[in-house]
ZANU-52321 format. One line per field, with one value per residue: residue in one letter; x, y, z of N, C-alpha, C in turn. Coordinates in steps of 0.001 Angstrom, whole numbers. Layout:
ZANU-52321
resn [A|...]
n_c1 [X|...]
n_c2 [Y|...]
n_c3 [Z|...]
ca_c1 [X|...]
ca_c2 [Y|...]
ca_c3 [Z|...]
c_c1 [X|...]
c_c2 [Y|...]
c_c3 [Z|...]
END
This chain:
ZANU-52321
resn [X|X|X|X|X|X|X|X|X|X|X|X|X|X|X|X|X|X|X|X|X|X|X|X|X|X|X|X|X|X|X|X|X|X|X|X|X|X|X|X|X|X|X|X|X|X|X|X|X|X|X|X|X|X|X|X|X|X|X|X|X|X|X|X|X|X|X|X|X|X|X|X|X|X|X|X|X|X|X|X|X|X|X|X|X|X|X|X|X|X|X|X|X|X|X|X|X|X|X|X|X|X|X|X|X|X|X|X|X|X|X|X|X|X|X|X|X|X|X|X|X|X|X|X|X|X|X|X|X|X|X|X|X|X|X|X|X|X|X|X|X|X|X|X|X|X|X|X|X|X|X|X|X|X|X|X|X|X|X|X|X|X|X|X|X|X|X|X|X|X|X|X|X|X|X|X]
n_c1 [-2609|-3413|-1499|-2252|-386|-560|119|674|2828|3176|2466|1909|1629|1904|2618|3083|5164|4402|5030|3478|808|1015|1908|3090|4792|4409|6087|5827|5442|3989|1330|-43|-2840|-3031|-4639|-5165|-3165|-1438|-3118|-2639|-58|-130|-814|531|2837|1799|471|-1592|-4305|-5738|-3970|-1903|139|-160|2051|1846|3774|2922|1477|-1248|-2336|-3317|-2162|-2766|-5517|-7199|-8186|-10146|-10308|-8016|-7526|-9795|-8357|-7877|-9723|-9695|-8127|-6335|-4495|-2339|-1345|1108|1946|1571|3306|1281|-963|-1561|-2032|-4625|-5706|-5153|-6289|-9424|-9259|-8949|-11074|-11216|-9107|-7456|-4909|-3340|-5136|-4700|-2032|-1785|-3335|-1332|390|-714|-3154|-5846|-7934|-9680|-11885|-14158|-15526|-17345|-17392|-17915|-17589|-14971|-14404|-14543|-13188|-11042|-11284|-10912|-7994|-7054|-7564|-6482|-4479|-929|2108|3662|4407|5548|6947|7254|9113|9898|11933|13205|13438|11293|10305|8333|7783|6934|9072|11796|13505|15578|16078|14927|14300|13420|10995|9541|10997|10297|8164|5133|5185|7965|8504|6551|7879|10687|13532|16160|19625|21079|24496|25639]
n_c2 [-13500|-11944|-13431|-14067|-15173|-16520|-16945|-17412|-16039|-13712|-11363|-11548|-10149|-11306|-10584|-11113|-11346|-8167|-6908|-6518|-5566|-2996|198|2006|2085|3070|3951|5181|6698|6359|8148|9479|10558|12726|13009|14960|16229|14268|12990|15536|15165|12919|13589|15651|13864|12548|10586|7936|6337|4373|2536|2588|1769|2284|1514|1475|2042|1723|3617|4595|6339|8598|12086|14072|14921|13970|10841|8712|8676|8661|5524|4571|4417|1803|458|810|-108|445|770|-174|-979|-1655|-2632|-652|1049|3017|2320|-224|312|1473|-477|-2370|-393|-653|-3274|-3045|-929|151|615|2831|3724|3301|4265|7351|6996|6694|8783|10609|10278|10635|10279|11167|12131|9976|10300|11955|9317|6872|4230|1507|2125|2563|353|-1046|78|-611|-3648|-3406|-2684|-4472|-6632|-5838|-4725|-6073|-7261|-7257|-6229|-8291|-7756|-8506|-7036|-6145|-8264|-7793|-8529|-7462|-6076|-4673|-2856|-1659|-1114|-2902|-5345|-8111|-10105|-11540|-13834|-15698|-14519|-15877|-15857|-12587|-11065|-9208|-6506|-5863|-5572|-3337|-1510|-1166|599|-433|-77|-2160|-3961|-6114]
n_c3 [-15356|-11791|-9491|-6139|-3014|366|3739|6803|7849|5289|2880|-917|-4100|-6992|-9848|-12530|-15784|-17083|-19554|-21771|-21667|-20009|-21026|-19874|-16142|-13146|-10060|-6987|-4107|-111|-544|1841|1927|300|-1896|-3936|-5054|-5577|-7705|-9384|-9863|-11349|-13621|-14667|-14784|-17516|-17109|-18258|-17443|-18780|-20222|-18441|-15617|-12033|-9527|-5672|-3439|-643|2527|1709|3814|5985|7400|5413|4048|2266|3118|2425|-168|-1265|-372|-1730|-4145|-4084|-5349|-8571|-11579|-12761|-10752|-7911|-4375|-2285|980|3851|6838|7789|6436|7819|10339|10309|9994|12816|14404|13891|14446|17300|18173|20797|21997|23441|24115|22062|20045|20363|19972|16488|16063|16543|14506|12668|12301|12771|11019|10939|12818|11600|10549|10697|13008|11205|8621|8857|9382|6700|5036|6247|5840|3129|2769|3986|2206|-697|-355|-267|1093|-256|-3514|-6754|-10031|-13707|-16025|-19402|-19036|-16892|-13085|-10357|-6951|-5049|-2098|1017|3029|4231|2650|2108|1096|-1589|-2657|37|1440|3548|5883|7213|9167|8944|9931|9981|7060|6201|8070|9114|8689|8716|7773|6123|5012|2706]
ca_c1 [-3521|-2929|-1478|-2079|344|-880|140|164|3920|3205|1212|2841|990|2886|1727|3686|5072|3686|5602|2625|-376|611|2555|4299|4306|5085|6348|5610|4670|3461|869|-495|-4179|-2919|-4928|-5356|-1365|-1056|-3868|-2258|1174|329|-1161|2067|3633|927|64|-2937|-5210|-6320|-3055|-609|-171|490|2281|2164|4757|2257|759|-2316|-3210|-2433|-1683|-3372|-7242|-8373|-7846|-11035|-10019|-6825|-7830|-10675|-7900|-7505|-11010|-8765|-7785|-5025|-3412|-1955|-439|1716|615|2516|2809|-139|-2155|-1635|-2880|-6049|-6444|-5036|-7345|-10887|-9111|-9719|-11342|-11148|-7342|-7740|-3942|-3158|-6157|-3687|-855|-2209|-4172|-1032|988|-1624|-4328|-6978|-9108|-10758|-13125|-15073|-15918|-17955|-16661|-18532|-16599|-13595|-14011|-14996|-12169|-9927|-11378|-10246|-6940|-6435|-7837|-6541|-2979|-160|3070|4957|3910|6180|6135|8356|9262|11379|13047|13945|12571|11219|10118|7701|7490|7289|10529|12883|13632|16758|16323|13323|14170|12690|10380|9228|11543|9872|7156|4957|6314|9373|8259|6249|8318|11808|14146|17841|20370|21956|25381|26311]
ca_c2 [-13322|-11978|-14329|-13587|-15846|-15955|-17108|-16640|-14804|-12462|-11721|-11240|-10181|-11310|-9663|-12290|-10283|-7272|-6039|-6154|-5060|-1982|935|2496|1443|4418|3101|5802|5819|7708|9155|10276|11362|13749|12563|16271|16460|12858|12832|16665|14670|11511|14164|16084|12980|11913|9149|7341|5486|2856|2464|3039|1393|3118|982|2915|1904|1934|4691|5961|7695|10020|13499|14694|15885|13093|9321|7526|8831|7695|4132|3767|4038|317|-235|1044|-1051|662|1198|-1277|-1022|-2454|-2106|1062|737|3797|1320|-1067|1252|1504|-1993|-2361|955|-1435|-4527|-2857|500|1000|947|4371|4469|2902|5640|8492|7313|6707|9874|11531|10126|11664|9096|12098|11776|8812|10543|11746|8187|5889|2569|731|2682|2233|-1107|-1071|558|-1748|-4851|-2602|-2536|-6091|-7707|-5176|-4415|-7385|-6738|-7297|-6708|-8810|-8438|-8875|-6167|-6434|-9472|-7647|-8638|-6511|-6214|-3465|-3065|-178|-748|-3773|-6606|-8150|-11827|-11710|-15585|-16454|-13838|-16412|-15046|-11681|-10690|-7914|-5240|-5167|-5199|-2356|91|-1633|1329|-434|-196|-3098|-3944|-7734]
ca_c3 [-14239|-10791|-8528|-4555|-2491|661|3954|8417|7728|4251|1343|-2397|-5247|-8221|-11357|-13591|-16964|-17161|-20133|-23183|-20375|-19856|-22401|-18855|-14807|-12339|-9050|-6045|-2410|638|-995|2799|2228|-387|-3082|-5258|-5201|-6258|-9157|-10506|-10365|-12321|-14711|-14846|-15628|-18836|-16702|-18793|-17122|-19831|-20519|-17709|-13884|-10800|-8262|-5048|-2105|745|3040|1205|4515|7178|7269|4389|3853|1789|2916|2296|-1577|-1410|104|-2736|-5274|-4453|-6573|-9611|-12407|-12853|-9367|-6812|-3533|-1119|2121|4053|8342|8039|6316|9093|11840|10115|10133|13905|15042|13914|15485|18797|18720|22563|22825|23277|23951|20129|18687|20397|19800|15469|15617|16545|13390|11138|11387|13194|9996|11335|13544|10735|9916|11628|12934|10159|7224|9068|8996|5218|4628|7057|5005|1499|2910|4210|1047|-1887|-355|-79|1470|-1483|-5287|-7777|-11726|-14684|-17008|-20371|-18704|-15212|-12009|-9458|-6193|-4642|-779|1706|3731|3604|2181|1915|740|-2238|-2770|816|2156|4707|7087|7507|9551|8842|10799|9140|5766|6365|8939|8989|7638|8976|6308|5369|4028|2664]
c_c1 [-2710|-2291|-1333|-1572|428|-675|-86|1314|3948|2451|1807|1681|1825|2182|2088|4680|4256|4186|4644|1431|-206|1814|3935|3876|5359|4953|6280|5227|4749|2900|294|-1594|-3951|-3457|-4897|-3704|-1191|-1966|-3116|-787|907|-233|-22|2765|3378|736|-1444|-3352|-5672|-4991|-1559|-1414|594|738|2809|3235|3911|1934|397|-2831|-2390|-1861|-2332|-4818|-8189|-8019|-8542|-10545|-8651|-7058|-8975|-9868|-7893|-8469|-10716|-8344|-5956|-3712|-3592|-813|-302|1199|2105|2111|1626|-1002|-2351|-2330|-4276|-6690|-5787|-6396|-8957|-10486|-9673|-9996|-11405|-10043|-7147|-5914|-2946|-3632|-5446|-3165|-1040|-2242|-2699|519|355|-2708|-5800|-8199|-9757|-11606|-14038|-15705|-16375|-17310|-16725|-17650|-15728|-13367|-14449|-13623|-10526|-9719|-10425|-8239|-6245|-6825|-7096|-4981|-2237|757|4166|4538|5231|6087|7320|8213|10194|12331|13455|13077|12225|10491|9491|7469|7227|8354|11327|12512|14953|17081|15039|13350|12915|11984|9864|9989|11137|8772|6578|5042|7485|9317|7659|7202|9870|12484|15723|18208|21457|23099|25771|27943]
c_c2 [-13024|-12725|-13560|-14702|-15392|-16803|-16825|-15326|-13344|-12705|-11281|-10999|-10230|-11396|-10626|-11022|-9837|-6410|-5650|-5717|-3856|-738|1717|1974|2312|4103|4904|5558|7154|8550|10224|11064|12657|13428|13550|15909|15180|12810|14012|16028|13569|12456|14802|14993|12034|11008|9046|6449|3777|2603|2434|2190|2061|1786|1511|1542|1798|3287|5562|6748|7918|11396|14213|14483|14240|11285|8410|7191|8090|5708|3369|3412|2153|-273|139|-31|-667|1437|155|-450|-1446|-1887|-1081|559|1314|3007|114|-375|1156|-12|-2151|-1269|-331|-2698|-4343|-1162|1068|730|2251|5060|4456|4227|6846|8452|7310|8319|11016|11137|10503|10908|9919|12264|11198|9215|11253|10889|7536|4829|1441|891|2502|973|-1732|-1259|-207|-2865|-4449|-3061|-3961|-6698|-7086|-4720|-5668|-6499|-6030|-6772|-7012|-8576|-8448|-7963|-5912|-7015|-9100|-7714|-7412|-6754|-4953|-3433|-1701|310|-1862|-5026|-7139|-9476|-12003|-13132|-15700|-15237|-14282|-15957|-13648|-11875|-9172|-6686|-4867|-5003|-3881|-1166|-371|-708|1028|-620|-945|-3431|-5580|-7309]
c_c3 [-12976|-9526|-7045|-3734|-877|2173|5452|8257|6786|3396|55|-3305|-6491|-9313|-12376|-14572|-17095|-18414|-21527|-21989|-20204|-20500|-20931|-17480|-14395|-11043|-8131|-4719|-1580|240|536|2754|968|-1902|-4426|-5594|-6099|-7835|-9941|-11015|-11848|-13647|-15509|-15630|-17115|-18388|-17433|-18618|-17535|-19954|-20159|-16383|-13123|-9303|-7090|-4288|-685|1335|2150|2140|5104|6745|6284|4742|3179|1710|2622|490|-1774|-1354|-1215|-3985|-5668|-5410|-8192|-10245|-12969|-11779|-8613|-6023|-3154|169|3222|5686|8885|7959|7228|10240|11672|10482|12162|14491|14463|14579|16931|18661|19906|22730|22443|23291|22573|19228|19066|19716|17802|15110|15830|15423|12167|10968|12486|12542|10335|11982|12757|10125|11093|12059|11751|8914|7662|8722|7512|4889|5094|5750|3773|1568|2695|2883|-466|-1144|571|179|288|-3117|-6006|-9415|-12284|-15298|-17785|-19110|-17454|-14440|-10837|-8434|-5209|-2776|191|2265|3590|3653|1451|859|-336|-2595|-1712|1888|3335|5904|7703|7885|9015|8810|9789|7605|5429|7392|9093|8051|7657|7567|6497|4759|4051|2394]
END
């Protein structure tokens, strides 16, 4: 069963072993609203549905044509994401829809789509986000651990040290 681990600092979804559940698991990200491109790929790649998981990396929107499509993938049984800094905007942009200088500065990272949507669906779609994408996804596969995120993570023992932000848009590179 899914475990969601869930606190004020981060959110984990740890899948447990995943190695009899599913025959392959195809790790991607930034899909960006490009949902045709992304469905002809996983086709390309024999991705099968009943039978296969797609763990994205974060940002199902922006820039591309189709983000509500992208964002419904989360009602998928066989797709999970982490949550991407795009997908944060969305959820910031319904926190306050009159910070008109936030909905610029968004709309001019690729998040312009939104004015075809009402406030209401935004905030559908906000909720979708916040409840159906965790910072982190965890699972086990033939015996190796793993760790799914959008940008860094240095310490997967004690994630408590990270805030949001940096899990999502944090690209410094690291050397121990």
């Amino acid at each position: 069963m899914n475990k969601i681990i869930e606190n004020s600092i981060y959110k984990v979804l740890d899948l447990g072993d995943i190695t009899e559940k599913y025959e392959n698991v195809f790790i991607g990200g930034d899909i960006h609203g490009m949902y045709d491109m992304f469905m002809k790929g996983l086709h390309d790649v024999g991705f099968v549905k009943e039978k296969d998981l797609f763990i994205a990396c974060g940002d199902l929107v922006d820039r591309g044509p189709k983000n509500k499509e992208c964002i419904d993938l989360l009602n998928e049984d066989w797709f999970i994401s982490a949550k991407g800094n795009h997908d944060r905007m969305v959820e910031r942009y319904v926190s306050n829809p009159s910070n008109i200088d936030f909905k610029e500065f968004w709309e001019g990272q690729g998040g312009r789509w939104n004015i075809k949507y009402g406030l209401e669906e935004m905030i559908n779609m906000a909720n979708l986000i916040h409840d159906k994408m965790p910072l982190v996804v965890k699972f086990i596969r033939h015996g190796k651990r793993y760790m799914v995120a959008h940008a860094n993570i240095y310490d997967p023992e004690d994630l408590s040290s990270y805030d949001e932000r940096f899990i999502t848009q944090d690209r410094t590179i690291h050397h121990n």
